[in-house]
N, C-alpha and C positions, 0 to 999 in steps of 0.2 A: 282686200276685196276679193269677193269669191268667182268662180269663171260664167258663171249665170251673170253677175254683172256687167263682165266684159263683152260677157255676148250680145248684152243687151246695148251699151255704149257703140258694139260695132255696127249693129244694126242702127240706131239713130244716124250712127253719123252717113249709112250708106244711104239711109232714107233722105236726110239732107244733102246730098249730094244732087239724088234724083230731082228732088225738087228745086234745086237750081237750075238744074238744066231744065226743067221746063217753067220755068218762071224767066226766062231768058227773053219768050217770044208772049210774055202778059206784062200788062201795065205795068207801072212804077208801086201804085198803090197796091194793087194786089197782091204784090209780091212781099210789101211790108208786113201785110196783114198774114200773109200766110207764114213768112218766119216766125210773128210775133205766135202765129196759134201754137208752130212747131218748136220754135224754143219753149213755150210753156209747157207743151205736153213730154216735150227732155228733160223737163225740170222736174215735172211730176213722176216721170218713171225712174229719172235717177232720185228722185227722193226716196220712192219704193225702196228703187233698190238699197238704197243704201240704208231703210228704215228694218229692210229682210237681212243686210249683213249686220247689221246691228243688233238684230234679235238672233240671230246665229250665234256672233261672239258673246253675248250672253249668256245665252244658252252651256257653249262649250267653257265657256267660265265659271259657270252653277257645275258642272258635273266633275270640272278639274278641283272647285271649293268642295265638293263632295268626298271625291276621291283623296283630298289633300285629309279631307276633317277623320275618313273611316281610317285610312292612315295610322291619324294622332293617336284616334280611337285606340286601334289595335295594340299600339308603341304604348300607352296607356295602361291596357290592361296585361299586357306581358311585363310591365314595370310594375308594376300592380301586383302580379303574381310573386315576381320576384321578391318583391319587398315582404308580402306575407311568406313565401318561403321562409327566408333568412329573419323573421320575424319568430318562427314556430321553432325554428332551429335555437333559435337565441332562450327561448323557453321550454325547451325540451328538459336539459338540467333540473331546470326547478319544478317541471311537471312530477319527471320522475323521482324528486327527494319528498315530494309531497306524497305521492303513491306508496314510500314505504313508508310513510309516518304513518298516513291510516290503516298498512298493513298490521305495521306496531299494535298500533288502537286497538286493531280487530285481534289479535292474539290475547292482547290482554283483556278484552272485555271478556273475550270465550274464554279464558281462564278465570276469571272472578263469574262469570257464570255458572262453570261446571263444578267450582270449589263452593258456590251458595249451592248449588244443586245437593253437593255432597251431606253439606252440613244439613241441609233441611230434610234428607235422607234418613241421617241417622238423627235428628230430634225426631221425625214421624217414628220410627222403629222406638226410641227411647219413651215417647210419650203413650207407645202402643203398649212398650211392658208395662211399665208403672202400670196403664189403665189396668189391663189382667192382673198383674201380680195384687191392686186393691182387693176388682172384683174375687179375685181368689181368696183374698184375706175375709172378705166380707161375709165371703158363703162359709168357710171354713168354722170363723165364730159362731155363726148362727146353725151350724148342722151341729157343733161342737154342742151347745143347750141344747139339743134335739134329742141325745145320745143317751143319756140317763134314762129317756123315756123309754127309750127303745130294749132298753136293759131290764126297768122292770117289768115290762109285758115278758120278754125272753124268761124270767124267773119265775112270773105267774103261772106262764105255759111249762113249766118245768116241777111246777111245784102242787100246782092245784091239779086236782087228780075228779074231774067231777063222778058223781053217785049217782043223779037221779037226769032224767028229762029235762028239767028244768035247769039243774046249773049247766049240762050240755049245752043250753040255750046261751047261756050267759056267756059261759066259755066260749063258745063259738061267735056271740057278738064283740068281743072284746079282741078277739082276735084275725077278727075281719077288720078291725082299725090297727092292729099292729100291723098286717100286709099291706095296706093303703100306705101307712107311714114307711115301711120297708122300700117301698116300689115308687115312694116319691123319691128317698135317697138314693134310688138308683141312678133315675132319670137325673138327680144331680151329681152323678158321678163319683156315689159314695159306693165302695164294696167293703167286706168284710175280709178279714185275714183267718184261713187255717194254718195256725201253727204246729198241729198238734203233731208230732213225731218229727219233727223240722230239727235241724240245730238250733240254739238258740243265737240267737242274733240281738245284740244290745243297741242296736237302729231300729228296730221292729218291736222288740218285747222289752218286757220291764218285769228279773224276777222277782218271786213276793215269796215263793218257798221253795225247798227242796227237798227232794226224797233219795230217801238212799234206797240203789235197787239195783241187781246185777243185770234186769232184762234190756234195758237201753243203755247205750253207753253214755261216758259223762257230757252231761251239755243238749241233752236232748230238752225239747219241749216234752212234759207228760200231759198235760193238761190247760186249758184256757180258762182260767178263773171270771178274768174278764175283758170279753170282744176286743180287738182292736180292728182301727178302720182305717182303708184309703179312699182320698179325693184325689180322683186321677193316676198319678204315679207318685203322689206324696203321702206321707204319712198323717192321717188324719188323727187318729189317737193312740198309744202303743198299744199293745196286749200286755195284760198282766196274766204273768203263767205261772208253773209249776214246774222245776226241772230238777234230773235226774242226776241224784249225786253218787259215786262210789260206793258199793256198801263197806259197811267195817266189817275185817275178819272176825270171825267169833274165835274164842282163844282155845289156845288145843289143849289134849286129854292130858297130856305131863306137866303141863303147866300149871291144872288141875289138879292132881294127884297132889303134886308139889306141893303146893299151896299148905292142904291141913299139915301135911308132916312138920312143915316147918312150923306151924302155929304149934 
């Protein structure tokens, strides 16, 4: 019981007290009637009161069930923590055996990456020669039919000698389409070869005669009988030439002499 009760219990009883002494010098009756009012109204304030200690201990019973429950709470979650601690620990091992497996993975996938990178590397390069080395073959044949043409206009212009106005005319029509056809071979990377006072060279020329001569030494080109050409830096058709052989000694004056005596 709390001390507001008590003070209220001592107060009752000193009120009672007074009221006997003066109910001492009033009737029989009256005095009945007025304990009966004063014990009820004791009754009713010790109900109070005891209905205000009652909601007291309540009260401090809610806040001790409070205090007991955040408690639990706290013990709870620090059990709680623990257990996932020594939970993560317990998986650490196998976190980290799995991390190098996909390290693994990733090495080897970047290595069959960079070796398809490689390969497809050199198929682009291999499929780019083939392509050239065709288109090279393709042009070569078809400049190679070209070439005779070109030949005989070079023999025409070498050989027809015009007289009048009129073949001038011709002459110079006919060879305004050799320069056309010249000057498209250009643009496709045809040139002509001078051999002419060169060594000869059996990758470039192809001999067809020889001359005996003491003015160039042996092995010279003398002459281009017929053109040879390059496409690019290959050989497009040989040169057929003429090279320079040795002369023979002519035989001496005693050897001469000799001769008839002996006959």
């Amino acid at each position: 019981m709390g001390i507001t009760a008590q003070y209220s219990i001592w107060e009752e009883c000193k009120m009672i007290d007074e009221q006997q002494q003066n109910n001492t010098n009033q009737p029989l009756g009256e005095q009945t009637e007025e304990k009966q009012a004063m014990t009820s109204d004791s009754t009713a304030e010790i109900n109070a009161n005891a209905t205000q200690s009652e909601v007291t201990d309540q009260v401090s019973t809610q806040a001790n069930v409070s205090g007991d429950t955040a408690t639990q709470s706290q013990d709870s979650g620090v059990a709680a923590t623990e257990a996932a601690g020594n939970e993560s620990t317990a998986k650490e091992p196998a976190v980290n055996q799995q991390i190098e497996s996909l390290k693994a993975q990733v090495e080897e996938r970047s290595t069959q990456y960079l070796r398809i990178v490689a390969d497809f590397e050199n198929y682009r390069k291999r499929n780019q020669k083939e392509k050239e080395d065709l288109e090279q073959q393709v042009k070569r044949n078809t400049i190679t039919e070209l070439l005779p043409i070109v030949d005989n206009f070079e023999r025409a212009r070498s050989q027809i000698k015009p007289q009048n106005d009129g073949e001038m005319t011709i002459h110079k029509s006919y060879q305004g389409v050799y320069k056309l056809l010249v000057d498209s071979l250009k643009r496709l990377g045809v040139s002509p070869m001078r051999p002419e006072g060169q060594p000869f060279d059996p990758n470039l020329h192809e001999a067809v005669l020889r001359e005996p001569t003491d003015e160039y030494p042996e092995g010279t080109v003398l002459e281009e009988l017929v053109r040879g050409y390059y496409l690019g830096d290959r050989v497009l058709r040989h040169a057929m030439v003429k090279v320079a052989a040795p002369k023979e000694d002519a035989p001496s004056s005693e050897e001469t002499q000799s001769s008839p005596a002996n006959s």
